[in-house]
C-alpha positions as CSV (number, residue, x, y, z in Angstrom):
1,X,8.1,-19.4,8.8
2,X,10.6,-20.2,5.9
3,X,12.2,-22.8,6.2
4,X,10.5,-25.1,9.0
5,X,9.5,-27.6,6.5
6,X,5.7,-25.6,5.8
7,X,4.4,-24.3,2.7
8,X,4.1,-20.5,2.3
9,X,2.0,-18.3,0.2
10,X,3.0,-15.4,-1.9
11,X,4.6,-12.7,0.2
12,X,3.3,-9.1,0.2
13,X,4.2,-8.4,3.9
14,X,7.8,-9.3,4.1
15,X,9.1,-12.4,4.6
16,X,11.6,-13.8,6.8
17,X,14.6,-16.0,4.7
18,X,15.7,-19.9,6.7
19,X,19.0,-18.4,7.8
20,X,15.9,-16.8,10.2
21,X,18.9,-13.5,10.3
22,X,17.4,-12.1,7.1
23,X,14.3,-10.5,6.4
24,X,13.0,-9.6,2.4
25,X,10.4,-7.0,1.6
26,X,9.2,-4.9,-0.7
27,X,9.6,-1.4,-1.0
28,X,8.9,1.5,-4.1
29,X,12.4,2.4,-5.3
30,X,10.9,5.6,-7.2
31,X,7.7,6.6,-9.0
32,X,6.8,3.7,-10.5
33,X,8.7,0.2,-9.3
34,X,9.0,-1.6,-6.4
35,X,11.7,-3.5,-5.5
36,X,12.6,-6.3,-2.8
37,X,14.8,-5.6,-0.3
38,X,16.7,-7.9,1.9
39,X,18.0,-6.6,5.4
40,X,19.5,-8.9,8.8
41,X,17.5,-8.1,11.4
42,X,19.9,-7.7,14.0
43,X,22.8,-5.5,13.7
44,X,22.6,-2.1,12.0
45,X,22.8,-2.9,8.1
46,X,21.6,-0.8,5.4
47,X,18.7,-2.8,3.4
48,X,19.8,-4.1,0.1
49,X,18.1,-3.6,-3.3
50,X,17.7,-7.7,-3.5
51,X,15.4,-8.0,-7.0
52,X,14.5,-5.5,-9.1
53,X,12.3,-5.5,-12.3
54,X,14.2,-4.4,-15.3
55,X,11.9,-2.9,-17.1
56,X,11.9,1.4,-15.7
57,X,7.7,1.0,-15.2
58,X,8.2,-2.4,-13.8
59,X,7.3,-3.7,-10.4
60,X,7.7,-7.0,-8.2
61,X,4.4,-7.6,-7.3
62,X,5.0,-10.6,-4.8
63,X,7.6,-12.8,-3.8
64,X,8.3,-15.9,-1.9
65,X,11.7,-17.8,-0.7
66,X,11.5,-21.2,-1.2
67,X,11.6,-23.1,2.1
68,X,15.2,-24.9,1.9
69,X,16.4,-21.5,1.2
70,X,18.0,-21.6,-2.0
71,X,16.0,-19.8,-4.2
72,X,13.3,-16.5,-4.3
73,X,10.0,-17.1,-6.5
74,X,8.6,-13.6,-7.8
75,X,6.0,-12.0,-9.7
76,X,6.4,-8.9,-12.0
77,X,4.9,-6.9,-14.6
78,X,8.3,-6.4,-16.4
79,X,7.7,-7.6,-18.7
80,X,3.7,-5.6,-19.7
81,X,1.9,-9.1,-18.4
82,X,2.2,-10.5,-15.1
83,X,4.3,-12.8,-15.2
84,X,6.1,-15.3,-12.5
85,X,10.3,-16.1,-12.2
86,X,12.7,-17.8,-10.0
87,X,16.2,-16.5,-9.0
88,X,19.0,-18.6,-6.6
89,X,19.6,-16.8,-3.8
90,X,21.8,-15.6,-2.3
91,X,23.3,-14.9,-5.6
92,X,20.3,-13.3,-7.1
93,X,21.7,-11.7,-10.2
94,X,23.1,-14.7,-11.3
95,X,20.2,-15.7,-13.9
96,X,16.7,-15.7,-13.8
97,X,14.5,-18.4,-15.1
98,X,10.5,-17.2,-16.0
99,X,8.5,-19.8,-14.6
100,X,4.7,-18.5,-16.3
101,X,4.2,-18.3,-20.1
102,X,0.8,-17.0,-20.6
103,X,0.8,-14.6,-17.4
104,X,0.9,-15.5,-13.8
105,X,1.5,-14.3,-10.2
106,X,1.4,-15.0,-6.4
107,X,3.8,-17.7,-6.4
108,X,3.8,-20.3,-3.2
109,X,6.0,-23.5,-2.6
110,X,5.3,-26.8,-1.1
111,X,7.1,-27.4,1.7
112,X,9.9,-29.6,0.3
113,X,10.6,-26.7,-2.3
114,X,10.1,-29.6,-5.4
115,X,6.7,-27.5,-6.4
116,X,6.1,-24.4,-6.8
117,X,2.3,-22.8,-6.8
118,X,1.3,-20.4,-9.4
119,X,-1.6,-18.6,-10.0
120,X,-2.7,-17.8,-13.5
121,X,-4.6,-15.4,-15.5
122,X,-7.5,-17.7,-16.0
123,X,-7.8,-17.9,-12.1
124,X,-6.4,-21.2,-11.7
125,X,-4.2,-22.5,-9.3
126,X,-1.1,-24.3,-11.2
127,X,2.0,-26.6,-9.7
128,X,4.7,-26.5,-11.5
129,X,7.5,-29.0,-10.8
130,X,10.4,-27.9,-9.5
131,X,14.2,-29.7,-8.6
132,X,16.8,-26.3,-7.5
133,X,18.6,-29.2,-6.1
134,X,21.7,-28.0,-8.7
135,X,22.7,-24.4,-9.9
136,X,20.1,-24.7,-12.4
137,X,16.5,-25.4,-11.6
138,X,15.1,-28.0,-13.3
139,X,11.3,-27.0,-14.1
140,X,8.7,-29.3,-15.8
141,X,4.9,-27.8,-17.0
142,X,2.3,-26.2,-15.2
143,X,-0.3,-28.6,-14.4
144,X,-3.8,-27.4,-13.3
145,X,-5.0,-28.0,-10.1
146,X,-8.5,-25.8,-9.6
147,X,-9.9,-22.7,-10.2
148,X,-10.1,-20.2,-7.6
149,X,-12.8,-17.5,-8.6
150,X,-13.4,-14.4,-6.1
151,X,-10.2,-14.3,-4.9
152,X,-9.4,-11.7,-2.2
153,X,-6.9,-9.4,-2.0
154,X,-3.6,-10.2,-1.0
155,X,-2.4,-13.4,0.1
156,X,-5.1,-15.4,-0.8
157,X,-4.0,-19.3,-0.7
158,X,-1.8,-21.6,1.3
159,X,-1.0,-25.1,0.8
160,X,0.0,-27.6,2.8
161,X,3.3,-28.7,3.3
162,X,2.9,-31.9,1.2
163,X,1.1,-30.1,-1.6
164,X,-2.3,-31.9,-1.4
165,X,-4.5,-29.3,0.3
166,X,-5.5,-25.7,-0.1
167,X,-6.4,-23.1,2.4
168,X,-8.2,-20.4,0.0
169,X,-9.6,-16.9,1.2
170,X,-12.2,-15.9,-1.2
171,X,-14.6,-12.8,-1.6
172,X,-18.0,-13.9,-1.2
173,X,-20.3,-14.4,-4.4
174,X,-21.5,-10.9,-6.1
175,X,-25.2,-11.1,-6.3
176,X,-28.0,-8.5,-5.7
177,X,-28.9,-7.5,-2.6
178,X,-32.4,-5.8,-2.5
179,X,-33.1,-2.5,-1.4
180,X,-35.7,-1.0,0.3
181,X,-36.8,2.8,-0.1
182,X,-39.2,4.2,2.3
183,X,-41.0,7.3,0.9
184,X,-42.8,9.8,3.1
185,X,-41.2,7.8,6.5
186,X,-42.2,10.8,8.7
187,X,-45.7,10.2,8.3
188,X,-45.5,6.5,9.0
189,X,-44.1,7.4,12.1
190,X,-46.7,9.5,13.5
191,X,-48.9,6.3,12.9
């Protein structure tokens, strides 16, 4: 869970925030975008419109809190590309700081919160250094780490809390399967 010092991956189911009273998920706000929501899970709160794209055909794709709580990595397509951004929380409308240049999604966290995981365009994994230790995040280049081709659908990698392995769920290889067509199989029967 968020927050007990473990990396995460990127969030499509929702996510529970370190306070462990506030739950974030995603939910379509009208025809086109989706949103993220926060709502305490205890009490009887309406959910809250947390993050939302600000572009009218925009989503949020994926999210993830950071695990010391201070801040929400997100993907969305705002902007016509995939693209990857941080925002402090709880003050999410604060600012915003884009976090992927050249197109990016499914961000993750190391389990300290000083790296964030993103995955690129090119289908490579990329840490990008991160210090939210102020009010402004401090964030150095994306630096390569491996290519994950095949990936599967959804949550697909998790790191380790100290950043230095990878738990990846991949789609096995494509290749050709051969197939076998048996004409005239009632008479081979009889036989």
């Amino acid at each position: 869970m968020p927050g007990d010092g473990k990396a995460q991956p990127s969030a499509l189911a929702p996510a529970l925030l370190k306070d462990g009273k506030t739950l974030l998920y995603l939910r379509q706000t009208d025809s086109f975008g989706i949103s993220t929501y926060s709502v305490p899970i205890t009490g009887s709160s309406k959910p809250v419109k947390l993050i939302a794209p600000t572009s009218a055909k925009g989503s949020i794709l994926n999210f993830q809190p950071s695990p010391d709580g201070r801040w929400i990595a997100y993907s969305s397509n705002e902007s016509g590309r995939n693209e990857v951004y941080v925002v402090p929380y709880p003050d999410v409308t604060a600012s915003k700081w884009q976090i992927s240049s050249n197109g990016a999604q499914a961000p993750g966290w190391r389990g300290d919160s000083k790296e964030l995981y993103i995955f690129s365009l090119d289908q490579r994994l990329y840490a990008v250094p991160f210090d939210g230790s102020g009010s402004q995040p401090r964030i150095g280049g994306p630096q390569p780490l491996f290519a994950i081709p095949n990936t599967a659908f959804n949550v697909f990698y998790n790191a380790a809390p100290d950043g230095k392995r990878f738990l990846v769920n991949r789609t096995p290889e494509q290749g050709s399967t051969p197939i076998s067509l048996l004409i005239n199989w009632p008479e081979d029967l009889r036989k």
